[in-house]
Phi, psi and omega in degrees: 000148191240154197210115163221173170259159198245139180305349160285333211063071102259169183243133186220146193278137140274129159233015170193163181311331167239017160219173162203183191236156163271135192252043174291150161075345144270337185197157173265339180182158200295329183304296202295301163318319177277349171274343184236021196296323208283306174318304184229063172289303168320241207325344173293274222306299193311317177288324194283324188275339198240338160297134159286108199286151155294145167286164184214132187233146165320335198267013149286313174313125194239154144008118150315327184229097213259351202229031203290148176301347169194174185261159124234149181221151208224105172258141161067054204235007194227133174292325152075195173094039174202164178230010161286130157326296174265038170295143201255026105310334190101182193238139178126162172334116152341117186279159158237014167285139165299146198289325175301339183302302147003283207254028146252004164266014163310133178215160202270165146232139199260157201290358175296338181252022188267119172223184202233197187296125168119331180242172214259143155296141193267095185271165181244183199284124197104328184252104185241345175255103167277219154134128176278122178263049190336118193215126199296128211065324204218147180233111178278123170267158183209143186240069193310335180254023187274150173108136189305341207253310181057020166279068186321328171276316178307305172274015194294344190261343165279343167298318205251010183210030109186287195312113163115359204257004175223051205285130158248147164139220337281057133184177161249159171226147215261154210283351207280338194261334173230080188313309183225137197258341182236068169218031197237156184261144181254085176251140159240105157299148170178124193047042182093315224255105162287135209209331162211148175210121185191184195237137161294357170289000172258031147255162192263327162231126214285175158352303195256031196222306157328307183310291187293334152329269216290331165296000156277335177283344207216177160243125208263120151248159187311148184102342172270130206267161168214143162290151163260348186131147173269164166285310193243142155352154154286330180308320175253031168248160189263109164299145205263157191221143169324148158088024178268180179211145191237142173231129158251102163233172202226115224278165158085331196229269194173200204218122205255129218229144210218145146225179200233161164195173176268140182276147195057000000 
């Protein structure tokens, strides 16, 4: 089942390419539909089955989760070791850090940098080398030449935070809809110009190996995003420039459409 929020705050079920029904009066907002989804699955089913569905047009799509209590982001997280386009690890140098090593380099993005279907990465001031990661859940902007330093580790979570640098959507999906999670196919568009393709069975450490990491560092509440990783390298990602325009899609979920613009 597909689920999304509306630029109004209701949530609303997709259920067809063009429609959904509003679950007012099942849940106030996706944390709360997702913290009690197990619970009142029976009233999900009964409003979709006893509701007139609504059209449903893209420019109504809000953030799916507009407030999470936290970012997780996955670095250096795709085997890579190809300069093919469609390689399902991604492009670029073979990684060779051990995969437990990987995921202490996991870094937060503050929720401050989450927008939704439809509206623009921001680039800001100071940061002219931007660039779009495609990534399961989450699609990462990263502002690569920033910091007085050029200290890629040292500043990654201010490179990677902020306002607009956490484009999500256009909807979540209950996991019954994605049987195997590092089985899905990845594109990234910009201008038309296919620019990443790649699989999620080309991470190095998978979903549910994320999941258990960080719920040991942390306590995971509904609503909380985890990046899984880019697929490619910088060398084979396209700096984003004001007037571009992005298609993000994911097999199983849907297509997420971004524009880019200069900040003031």
């Amino acid at each position: 089942m597909r689920f999304a929020t509306l630029k109004n705050g209701s949530v609303a079920a997709v259920t067809g390419k063009d429609q959904m029904v509003l679950l007012d009066g099942v849940c106030d907002s996706m944390i709360d539909l997702a913290a009690s989804y197990e619970a009142n699955r029976g009233a999900v089913d009964r409003a979709i089955s006893e509701k007139t569905p609504a059209g449903l047009d893209a420019a109504q799509l809000a953030a799916p989760v507009p407030k999470p209590s936290k970012v997780w982001g996955a670095a250096g997280n795709y085997h890579r070791g190809s300069k093919n386009l469609t390689s399902a690890g991604g492009r670029g140098e073979a990684r060779e850090t051990p995969p437990d090593e990987l995921l202490e380099h996991i870094f937060l993005k503050p929720p401050s940098a989450v927008i939704g279907p439809g509206e623009n990465i921001v680039i800001p001031a100071n940061a002219e080398t931007v660039f779009p990661e495609l990534e399961l859940v989450i699609l990462d902007v990263t502002a690569r030449g920033y910091g007085s330093g050029r200290n890629l580790m040292g500043t990654r979570c201010v490179r990677k935070g902020f306002d607009t640098f956490a484009p999500v959507g256009p909807w979540i999906v209950t996991r019954d809809e994605i049987p195997d999670p590092q089985a899905l196919d990845m594109r990234l568009w910009v201008n038309d110009d296919l620019r990443q393709s790649a699989s999620t069975g080309g991470m190095i450490n998978g979903v549910a190996r994320l999941v258990s990491y960080l719920s040991e560092v942390g306590t995971l509440y509904p609503g909380d995003l985890i990046a899984s990783g880019n697929p490619d390298a910088p060398a084979f990602q396209k700096q984003l420039a004001p007037g571009d325009e992005l298609t993000a899609e994911i097999d199983g979920i849907g297509q997420l459409r971004l524009g880019v613009a200069r900040a003031g």
